[in-house]
N, C-alpha and C positions, 0 to 999 in steps of 0.2 A: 504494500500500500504506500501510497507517496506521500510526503508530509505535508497534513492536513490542512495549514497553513495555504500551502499552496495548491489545494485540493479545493479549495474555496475563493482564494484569490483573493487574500486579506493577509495584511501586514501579522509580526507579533504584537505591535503595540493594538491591533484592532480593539475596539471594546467589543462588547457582548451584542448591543443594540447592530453594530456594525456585521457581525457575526451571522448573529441571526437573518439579516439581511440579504447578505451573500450565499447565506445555505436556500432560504427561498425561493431566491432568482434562477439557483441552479435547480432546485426540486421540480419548480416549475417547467422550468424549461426541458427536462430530461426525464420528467416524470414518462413512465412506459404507458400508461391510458394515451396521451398525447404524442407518441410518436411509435405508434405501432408499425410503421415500415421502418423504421430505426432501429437496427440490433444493438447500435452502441451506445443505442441509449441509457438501458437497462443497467448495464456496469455503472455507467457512468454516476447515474439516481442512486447507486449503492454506494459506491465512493464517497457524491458529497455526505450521504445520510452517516456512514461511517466517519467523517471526518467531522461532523455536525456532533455527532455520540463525541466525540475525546473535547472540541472546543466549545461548546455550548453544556460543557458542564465544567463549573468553577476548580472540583476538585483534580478530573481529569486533565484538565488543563492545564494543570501548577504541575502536576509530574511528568508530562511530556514536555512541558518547558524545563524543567528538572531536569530530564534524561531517565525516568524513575521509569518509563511506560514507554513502548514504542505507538507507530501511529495506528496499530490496532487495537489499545488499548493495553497489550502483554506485557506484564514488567520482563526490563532489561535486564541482562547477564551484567552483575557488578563487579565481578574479578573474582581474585582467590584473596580477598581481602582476610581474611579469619585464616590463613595459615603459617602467621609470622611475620617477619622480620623482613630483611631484605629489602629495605626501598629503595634501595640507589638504582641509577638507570642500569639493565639490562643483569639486572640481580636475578636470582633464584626465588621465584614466585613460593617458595615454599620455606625461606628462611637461610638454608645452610646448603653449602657445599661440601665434595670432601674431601676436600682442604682444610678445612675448618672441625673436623673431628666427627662427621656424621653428613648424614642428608644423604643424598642421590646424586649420581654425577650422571648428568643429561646426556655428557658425549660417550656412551656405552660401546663396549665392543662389541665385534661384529656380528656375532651370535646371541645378541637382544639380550641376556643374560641379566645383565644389571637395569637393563629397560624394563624385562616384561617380568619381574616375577616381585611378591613380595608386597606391600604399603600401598606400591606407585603402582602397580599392574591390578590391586583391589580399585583400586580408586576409578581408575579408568573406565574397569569392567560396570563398577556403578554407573558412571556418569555415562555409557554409551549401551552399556544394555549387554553389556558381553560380550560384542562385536567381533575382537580380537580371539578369543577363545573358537570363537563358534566358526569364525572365516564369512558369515556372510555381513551383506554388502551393508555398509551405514549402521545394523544393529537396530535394536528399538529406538533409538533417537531419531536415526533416517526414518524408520519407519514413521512413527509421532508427525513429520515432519510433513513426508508421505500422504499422510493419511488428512494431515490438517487441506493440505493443499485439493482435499478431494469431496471438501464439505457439497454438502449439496446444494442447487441453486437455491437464490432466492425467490419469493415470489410476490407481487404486488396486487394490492387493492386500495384504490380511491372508496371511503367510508362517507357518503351526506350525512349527515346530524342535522338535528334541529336543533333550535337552542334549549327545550324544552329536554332534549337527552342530556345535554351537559349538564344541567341541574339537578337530575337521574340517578338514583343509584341503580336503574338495571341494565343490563347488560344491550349493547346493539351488535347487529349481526354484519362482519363483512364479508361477502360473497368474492372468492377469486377467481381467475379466468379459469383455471384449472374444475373448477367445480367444487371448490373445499367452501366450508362457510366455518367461520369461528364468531364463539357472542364472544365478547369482548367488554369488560365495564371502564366506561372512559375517566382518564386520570383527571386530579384537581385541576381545574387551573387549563384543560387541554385549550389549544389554541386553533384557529383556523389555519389550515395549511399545514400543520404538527405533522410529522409520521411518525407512529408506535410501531417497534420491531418487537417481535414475539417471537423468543429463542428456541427455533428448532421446531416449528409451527411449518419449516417450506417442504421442498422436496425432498427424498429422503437420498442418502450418499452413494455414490454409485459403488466405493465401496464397504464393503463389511467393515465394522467397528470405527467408521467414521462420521462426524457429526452431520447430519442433516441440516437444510438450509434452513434462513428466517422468514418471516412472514414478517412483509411492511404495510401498513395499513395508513393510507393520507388522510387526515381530517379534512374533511369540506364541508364547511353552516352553510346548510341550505338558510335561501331567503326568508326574512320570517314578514309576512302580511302585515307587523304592527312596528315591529323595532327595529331599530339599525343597531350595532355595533362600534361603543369606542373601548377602546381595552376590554376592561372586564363588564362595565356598565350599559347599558342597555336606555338606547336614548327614544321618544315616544311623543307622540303630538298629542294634547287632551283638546277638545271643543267645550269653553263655557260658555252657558246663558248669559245673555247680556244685564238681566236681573241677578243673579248670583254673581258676575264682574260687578257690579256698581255694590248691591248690598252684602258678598259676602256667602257662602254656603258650604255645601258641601258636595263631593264629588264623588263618581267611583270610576277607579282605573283600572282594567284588567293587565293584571302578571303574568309569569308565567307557571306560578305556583297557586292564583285566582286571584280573585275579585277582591280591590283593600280600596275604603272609604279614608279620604282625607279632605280637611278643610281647605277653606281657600280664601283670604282676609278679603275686605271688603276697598273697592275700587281699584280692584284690579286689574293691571293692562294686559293685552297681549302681546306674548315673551316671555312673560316670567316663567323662572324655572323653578317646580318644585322637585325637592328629590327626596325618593321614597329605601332608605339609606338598605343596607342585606337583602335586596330584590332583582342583581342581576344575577352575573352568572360566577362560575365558581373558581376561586382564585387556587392558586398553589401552596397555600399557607394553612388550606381549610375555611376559609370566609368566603365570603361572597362581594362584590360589587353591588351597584346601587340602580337603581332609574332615576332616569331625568325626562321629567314629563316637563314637556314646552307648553303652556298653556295659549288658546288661541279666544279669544271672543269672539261668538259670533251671533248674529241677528236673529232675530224668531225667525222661523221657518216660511212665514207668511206675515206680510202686513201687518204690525199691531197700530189698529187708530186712535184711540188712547195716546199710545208712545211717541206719533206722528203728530197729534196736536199739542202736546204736552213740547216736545222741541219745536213748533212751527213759532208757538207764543215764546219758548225763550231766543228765537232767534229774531221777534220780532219786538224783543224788547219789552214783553207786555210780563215779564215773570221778576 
């Protein structure tokens, strides 16, 4: 995998806002619904979402800038730090020479003797799987290695939501092209345009005892008939009577969890914003967001002649 940084096309110094910016541009653009005569698509939609998983998480991030993680997220091989001494450049990774009254002498004669047998030949056989004993090729390490390289593909679904599922605790179902269908319960806080990978949910490995792919699932908010969307909050036009604007009443606004009466002061304009505060949709902390109902006045539905002579006399000075 190539590093992530530039798998997204953002600086180190990028922030987060910027991050996430650059991973949607490319999700978008590389998503496989959207370029199904495109075979290179598909890697490509895995890449950023993989490069997305290491920079779009604060902690992942700090240790691939570290060097603690590569850009799959697998911590890195940090040395044979824990076996001694030995710092100076081109020293003996294990402390001592045997010059020095002990240790191992690397340059061994010619019949492996002092190479393969003993501490240094136990050690080996750990760290490679017995390789050298047994003669075949790489050992369980190649193999591991092998095997990683044969995970199974992945596979993708575009998931519509409503805004009412995000508020949800049960589960939505996403259907893959394959025929697979998974419910699925969407996380705090999920966002439009999100993908959730589900580890080992894709195709299975072509070989035995290897990991099978993931399942990527894209969030898309369907359009909702009453609300728009700012962050987390949920923005909402109301219609007052123009008798409840001048004296003052009470309102009801449908949510997306129902029907909540609120007042509304008297002489009121249109514009004002009231907000009906834990009524939009669901953060990543466990709360919620807010509404913001835009209040609009508007006219009786028909003539009132009452209301028409009542303003003709104050416009003609006689009130």
């Amino acid at each position: 995998m190539r590093d992530p940084y530039t798998v997204l096309g953002v600086a180190k110094t990028a922030t987060e806002s910027e991050i996430k910016s650059a991973f949607r541009k490319l999700a978008k653009k590389y998503h496989p619904d959207a370029n199904t005569d495109d075979p290179a698509a598909a890697p490509r939609f895995n890449e950023a979402n993989q490069a997305y998983e290491i920079l779009g998480d604060k902690d992942k991030r700090e240790k691939f800038d570290n060097g603690e993680i590569d850009a799959e997220g697998k911590p890195k091989f940090q040395g044979f730090g824990g076996f001694g001494g030995g710092g100076a450049s081109g020293g003996n990774p294990f402390g001592q020479t045997r010059g020095t009254g002990g240790g191992f002498d690397f340059r061994g004669g010619g019949n492996g003797a002092e190479f393969g047998d003993g501490i240094f030949s136990d050690f080996f056989d750990q760290a490679f799987g017995g390789a050298r004993k047994t003669g075949a090729r790489g050992g369980a390490g190649f193999t591991a290695a092998r095997n990683a390289a044969a995970k199974g593909e992945d596979i993708n679904a575009t998931l519509k939501v409503r805004l009412e599922d995000v508020i949800s605790d049960e589960k939505v179902e996403a259907v893959f092209p394959t025929g697979k269908r998974l419910a699925i319960r969407l996380p705090e806080g999920v966002e439009d345009g999100q993908v959730i990978r589900l580890r080992g949910q894709g195709q299975p490995a072509p070989i035995s005892g290897s990991q099978p792919g993931d399942a990527l699932v894209t969030i898309q908010f369907v359009d909702h008939p009453r609300f728009s969307v700012e962050g987390r909050d949920l923005v909402v036009e109301q219609t007052v009577d123009l008798e409840d604007a001048v004296l003052g009443g009470r309102i009801t606004i449908d949510t997306l969890d129902g029907r909540v009466a609120t007042k509304i002061q008297p002489w009121t304009n249109s514009g004002k914003t009231l907000r009906l505060k834990g009524k939009g949709l669901t953060r990543k902390d466990g709360g919620r967001g807010d509404i913001l109902v835009s209040l609009v006045v508007a006219l009786p539905a028909s003539p009132d002649a009452d209301l028409v002579a009542l303003l003709q006399k104050r416009r003609d000075g006689r009130l």
